[in-house]
LONUFI-782985 format. One record per residue (C-alpha): x, y, z. Coordinates in steps of 0.25 Angstrom, whole numbers, padded with zeros to 4 digits, always signed. Example, Ala and Ser with C-alpha at 12.3 -4.5 7.8 and 13.67 -1.06 7.14 Angstrom:
residues 2
+0049-0018+0031 +0055-0004+0029 
END
This chain:
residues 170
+0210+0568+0393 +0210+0552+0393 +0222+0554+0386 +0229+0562+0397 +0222+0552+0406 +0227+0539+0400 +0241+0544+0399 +0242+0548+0414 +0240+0537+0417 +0249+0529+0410 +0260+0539+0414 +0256+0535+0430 +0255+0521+0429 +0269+0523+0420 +0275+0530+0430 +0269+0522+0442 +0275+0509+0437 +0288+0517+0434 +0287+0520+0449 +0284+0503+0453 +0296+0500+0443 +0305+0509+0452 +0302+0503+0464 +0303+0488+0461 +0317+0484+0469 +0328+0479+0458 +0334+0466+0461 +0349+0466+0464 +0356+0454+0468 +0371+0451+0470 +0381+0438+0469 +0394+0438+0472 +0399+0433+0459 +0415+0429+0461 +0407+0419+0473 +0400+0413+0461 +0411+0411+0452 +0420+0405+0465 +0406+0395+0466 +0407+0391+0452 +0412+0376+0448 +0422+0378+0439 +0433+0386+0447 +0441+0378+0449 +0444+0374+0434 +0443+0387+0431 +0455+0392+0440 +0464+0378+0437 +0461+0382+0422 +0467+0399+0426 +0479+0393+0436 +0483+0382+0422 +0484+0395+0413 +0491+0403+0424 +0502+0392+0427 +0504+0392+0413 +0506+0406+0412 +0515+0405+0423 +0524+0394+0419 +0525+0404+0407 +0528+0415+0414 +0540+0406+0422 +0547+0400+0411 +0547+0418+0405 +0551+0421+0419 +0563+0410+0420 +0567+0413+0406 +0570+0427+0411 +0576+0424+0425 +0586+0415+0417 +0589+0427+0407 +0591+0436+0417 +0601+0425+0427 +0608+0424+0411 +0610+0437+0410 +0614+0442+0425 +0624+0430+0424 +0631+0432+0408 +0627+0448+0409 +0643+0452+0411 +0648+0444+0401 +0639+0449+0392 +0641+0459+0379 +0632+0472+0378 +0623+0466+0367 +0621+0453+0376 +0618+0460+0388 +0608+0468+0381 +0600+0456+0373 +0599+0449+0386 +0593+0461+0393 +0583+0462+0382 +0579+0446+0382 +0577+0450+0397 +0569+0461+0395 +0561+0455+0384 +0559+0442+0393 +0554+0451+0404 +0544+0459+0395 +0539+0445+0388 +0536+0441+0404 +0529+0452+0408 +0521+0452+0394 +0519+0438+0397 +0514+0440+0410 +0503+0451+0407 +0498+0441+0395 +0497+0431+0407 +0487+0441+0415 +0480+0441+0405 +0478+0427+0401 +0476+0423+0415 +0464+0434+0415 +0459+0428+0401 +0459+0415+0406 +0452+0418+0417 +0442+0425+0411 +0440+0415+0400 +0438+0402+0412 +0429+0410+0420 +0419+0416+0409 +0411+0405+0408 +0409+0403+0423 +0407+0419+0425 +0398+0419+0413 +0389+0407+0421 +0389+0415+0434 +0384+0427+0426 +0373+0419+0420 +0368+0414+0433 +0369+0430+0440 +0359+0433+0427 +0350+0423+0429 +0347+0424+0443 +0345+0438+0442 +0336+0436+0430 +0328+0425+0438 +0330+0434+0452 +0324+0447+0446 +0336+0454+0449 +0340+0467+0441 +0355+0466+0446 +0364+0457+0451 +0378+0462+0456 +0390+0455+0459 +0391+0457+0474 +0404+0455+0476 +0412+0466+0469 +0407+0474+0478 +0402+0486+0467 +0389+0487+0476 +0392+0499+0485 +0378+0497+0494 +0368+0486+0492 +0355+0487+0502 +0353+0471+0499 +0353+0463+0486 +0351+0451+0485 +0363+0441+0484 +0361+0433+0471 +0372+0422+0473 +0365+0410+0479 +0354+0412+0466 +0367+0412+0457 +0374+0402+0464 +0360+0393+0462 +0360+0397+0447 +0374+0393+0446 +0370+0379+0453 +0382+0382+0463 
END
């Protein structure tokens, strides 16, 4: 019978600190993390360092697109006094010039997104550490980014940016 007894009890005060554990408010905060990374020092270094690669790529993409304008004016202005095989190669350089420019302008897209990526990493990667830690040091179970505008209701929250901003010495 003590048994029963002493496993009753456990079982209540099991089940009545499940009950306290459900009650206790969770934590959320928000911060608005693109006005983080816009605060950052840095910024400025970091677009001169993206619009250096980009003007390079263009100039590229000027001297491909010149190069074909100029092909194109050769070929409208000899096209009559062509033969059928010259004709024919000319329209193929053409044609291959224009695929190499679209080719080499996807390749662009792509190296702009790269490098971007690969400039801002370390300042993202900062930023992200300093969200953690407030939130660690705040006791806040979430932290969401409060601009993206995923949250379809919030009654509250509390807004986390002046704590990350103060972490972040900004």
């Amino acid at each position: 019978m003590k048994n029963i007894l002493k496993a009753f009890v456990v079982v209540v005060l099991f089940v009545a600190s499940m009950n306290v554990q459900a009650q206790t408010n969770v934590k959320i905060g928000y911060v608005d993390f693109a006005q983080i990374v816009s605060l950052m020092p840095g910024q400025d270094s970091i677009n001169t360092k993206l619009q250096a690669h980009v003007a390079s790529l263009e100039s590229q993409l000027k001297t491909m697109q010149n190069e074909y304008e100029a092909k194109i004016n050769d070929y409208q202005a000899t096209q009559a006094t062509m033969s059928q095989i010259i004709k024919q190669t000319k329209e193929k350089e053409i044609m291959d010039l224009q695929q190499r420019i679209e080719a080499f302008n996807q390749q662009a897209q792509y190296e702009i997104q790269t490098k971007q990526q690969e400039l801002t990493k370390p300042l993202i990667e900062r930023i992200q550490r300093a969200i953690k830690a407030v939130g660690k040091e705040n006791g806040f179970a979430y932290i969401l980014n409060g601009n993206e505008q995923i949250i379809l209701y919030s009654d509250g929250g509390i807004n986390v940016l002046p704590l990350v901003k103060k972490k972040l010495g900004l």
